[in-house]
N, C-alpha and C positions, 0 to 999 in steps of 0.2 A: 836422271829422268830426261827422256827427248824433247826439247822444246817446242813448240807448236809453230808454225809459218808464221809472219809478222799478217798476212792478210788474213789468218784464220783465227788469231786472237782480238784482231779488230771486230770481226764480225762477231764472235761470242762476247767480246765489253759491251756490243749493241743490242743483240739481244738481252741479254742481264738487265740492261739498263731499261730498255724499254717492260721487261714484265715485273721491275721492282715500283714502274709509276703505278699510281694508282689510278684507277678507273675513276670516268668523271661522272657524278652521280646527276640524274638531271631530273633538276625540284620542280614539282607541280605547280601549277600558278594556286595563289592560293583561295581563289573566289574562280568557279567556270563562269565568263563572259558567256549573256544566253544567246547573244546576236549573231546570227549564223548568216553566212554568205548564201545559202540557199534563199533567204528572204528579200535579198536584193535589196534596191536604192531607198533612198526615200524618194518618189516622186516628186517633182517638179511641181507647185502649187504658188498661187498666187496669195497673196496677205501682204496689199497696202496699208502703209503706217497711217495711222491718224496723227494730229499735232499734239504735243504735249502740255502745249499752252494754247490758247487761243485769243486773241484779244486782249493780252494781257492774263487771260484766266486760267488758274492751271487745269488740266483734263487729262491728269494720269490717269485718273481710272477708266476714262473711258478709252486710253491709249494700251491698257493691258490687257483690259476686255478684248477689246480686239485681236491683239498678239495672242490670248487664251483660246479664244473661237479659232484658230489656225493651227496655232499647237494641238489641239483638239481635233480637228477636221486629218489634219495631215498624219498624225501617231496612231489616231484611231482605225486609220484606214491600211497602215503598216501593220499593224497587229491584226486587223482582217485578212490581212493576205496570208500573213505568216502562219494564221490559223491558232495565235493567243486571244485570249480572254482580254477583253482591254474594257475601263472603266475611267473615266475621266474624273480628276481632281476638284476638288471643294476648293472654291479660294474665298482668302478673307483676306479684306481691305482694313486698314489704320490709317486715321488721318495725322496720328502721333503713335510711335514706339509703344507699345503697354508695357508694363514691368513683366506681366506675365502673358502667353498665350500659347494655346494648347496645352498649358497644364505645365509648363516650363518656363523657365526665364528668358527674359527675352534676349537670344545670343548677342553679345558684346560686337558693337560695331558689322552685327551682319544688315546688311543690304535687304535681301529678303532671306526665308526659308522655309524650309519643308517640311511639315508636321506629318512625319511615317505612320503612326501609329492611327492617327485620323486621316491620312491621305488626303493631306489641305496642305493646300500653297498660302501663304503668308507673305501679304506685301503692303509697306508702309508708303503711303502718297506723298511720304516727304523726306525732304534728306539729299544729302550731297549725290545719292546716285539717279533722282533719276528729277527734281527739281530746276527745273528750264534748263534741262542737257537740250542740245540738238544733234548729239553722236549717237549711237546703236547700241550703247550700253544697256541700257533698261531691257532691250529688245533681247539682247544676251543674256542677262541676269534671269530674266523670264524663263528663256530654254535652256538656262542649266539647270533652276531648281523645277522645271518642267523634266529634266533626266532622272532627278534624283525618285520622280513619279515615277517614271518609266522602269528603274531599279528596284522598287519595292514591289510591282504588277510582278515582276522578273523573276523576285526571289535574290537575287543580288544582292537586298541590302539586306536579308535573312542569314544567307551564309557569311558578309561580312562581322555581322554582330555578332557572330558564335565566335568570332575569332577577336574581338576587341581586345579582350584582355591580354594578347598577346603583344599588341603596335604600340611600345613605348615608344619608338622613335616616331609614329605618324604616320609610317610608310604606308599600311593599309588604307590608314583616313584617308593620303592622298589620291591614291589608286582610284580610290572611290568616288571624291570630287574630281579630278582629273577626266574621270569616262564619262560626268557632269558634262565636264567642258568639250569634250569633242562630243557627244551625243546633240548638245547645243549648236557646233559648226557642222553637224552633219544637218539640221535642222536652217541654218542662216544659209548652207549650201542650196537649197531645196529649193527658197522663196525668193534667191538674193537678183533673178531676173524682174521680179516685179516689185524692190524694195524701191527702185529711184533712186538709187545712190551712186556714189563714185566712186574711184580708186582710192582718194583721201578719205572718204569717210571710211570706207575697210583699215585704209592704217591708220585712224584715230581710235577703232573699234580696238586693233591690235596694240597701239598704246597704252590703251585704259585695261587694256587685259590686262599686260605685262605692269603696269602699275598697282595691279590687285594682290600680287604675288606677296609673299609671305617670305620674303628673303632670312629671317632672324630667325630666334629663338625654336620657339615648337613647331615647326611648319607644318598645315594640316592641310593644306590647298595647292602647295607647290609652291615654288619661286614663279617669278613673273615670265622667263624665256621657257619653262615647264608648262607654264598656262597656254602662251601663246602656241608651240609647239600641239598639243593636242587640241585645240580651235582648231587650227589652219588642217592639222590631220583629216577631221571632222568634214569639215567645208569642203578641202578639195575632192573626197572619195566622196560623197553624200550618201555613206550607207554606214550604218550602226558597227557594221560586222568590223570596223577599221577602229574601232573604237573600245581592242579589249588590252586596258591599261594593266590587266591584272598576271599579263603574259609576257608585258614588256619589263625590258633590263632595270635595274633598281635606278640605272644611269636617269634613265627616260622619266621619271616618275620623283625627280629630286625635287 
């Protein structure tokens, strides 16, 4: 048999080689993010803080009310534009943890949360997160579980529940709380010319973020540089549409 040229069995090993790879399959996110870049920013609005204490007295709740009537004013007026249905959140106050509320227990070492089923924000006036802070935490805490609202109006948090049984490792729960967290900094983006604060208090905000993180065990929220990461996303574009965790690399959402 005649042997082939050394340049024309190069080229048929490369072909060969290239139609024996296999084709790369490419996986659907597994929740459609509803935030569409046609709906644009979130407007620019003003929501001065009140004090948390006064005189010595604490006035969380009058400090959330506030943050609530904004997150209100500013989401409701997103969803006008967008041309969604939008309905604003029931919230209920504790001046102590209850064992139970909404009909569940009350989540282990959470801060505040979000009763889906009733569409009530739940927040405790006492406790390590938001008892004589003077940093932006509370004000965060507020507009993530103010997201978690915004995901259930969505449908977001519908299509993730069909799928629970499948996230033994977390990965969806984080997804889910993650889009929490930049839907929050797209929000702190929004208001943060008439919040009165300063560069240090944004990096104490980004501390206490990155301190919330979930480094161990079952991680359901992220690690602390995965929190901070989707905050800062949030803030700097101040539009929702930047904020779909559910398309990003499993990297991003660790």
């Amino acid at each position: 048999m005649q042997s082939l040229p050394l340049k024309r069995v190069i080229a048929l090993v490369a072909i060969l080689a290239t139609a024996c790879v296999p084709a790369q399959i490419a996986h659907a996110a597994p929740v459609t993010s509803p935030f569409s870049k046609k709906a644009g920013k979130l407007r620019a609005t003003a929501c001065p803080e009140t004090a948390i204490t006064y005189g010595g007295i604490p006035r969380a709740r009058q400090y959330l009310d506030a943050v609530m009537k904004c997150l209100d004013k500013s989401w409701g007026a997103y969803f006008g534009r967008a041309g969604w249905a939008f309905s604003k959140p029931v919230v209920r106050y504790y001046e102590e943890p209850a064992s139970t509320v909404c009909g569940v227990a009350w989540p282990e070492q959470a801060a505040a949360f979000y009763c889906t089923e009733r569409g009530t924000l739940v927040f405790p006036l006492t406790g390590r997160w938001i008892e004589d802070r003077t940093d932006l935490y509370p004000f965060k805490v507020a507009a993530h579980e103010y997201g978690h609202h915004l995901q259930s109006l969505l449908g977001v948090w519908r299509s993730y529940k069909a799928k629970i049984r499948t996230d033994r490792q977390g990965e969806l729960k984080r997804r889910f709380e993650l889009q929490a967290d930049c839907l929050s900094g797209v929000f702190l983006g929004s208001v943060w010319g008439s919040l009165r604060r300063s560069g240090d208090d944004w990096a104490a905000l980004l501390d206490a973020t990155r301190a919330s993180g979930d480094e161990d065990g079952y991680r359901s929220h992220g690690k602390g540089a995965t929190r901070v990461y989707w905050l800062l996303r949030g803030y700097r574009a101040v539009s929702p549409s930047a904020c779909d965790t559910w398309s990003a690399p499993a990297a991003k959402v660790a």
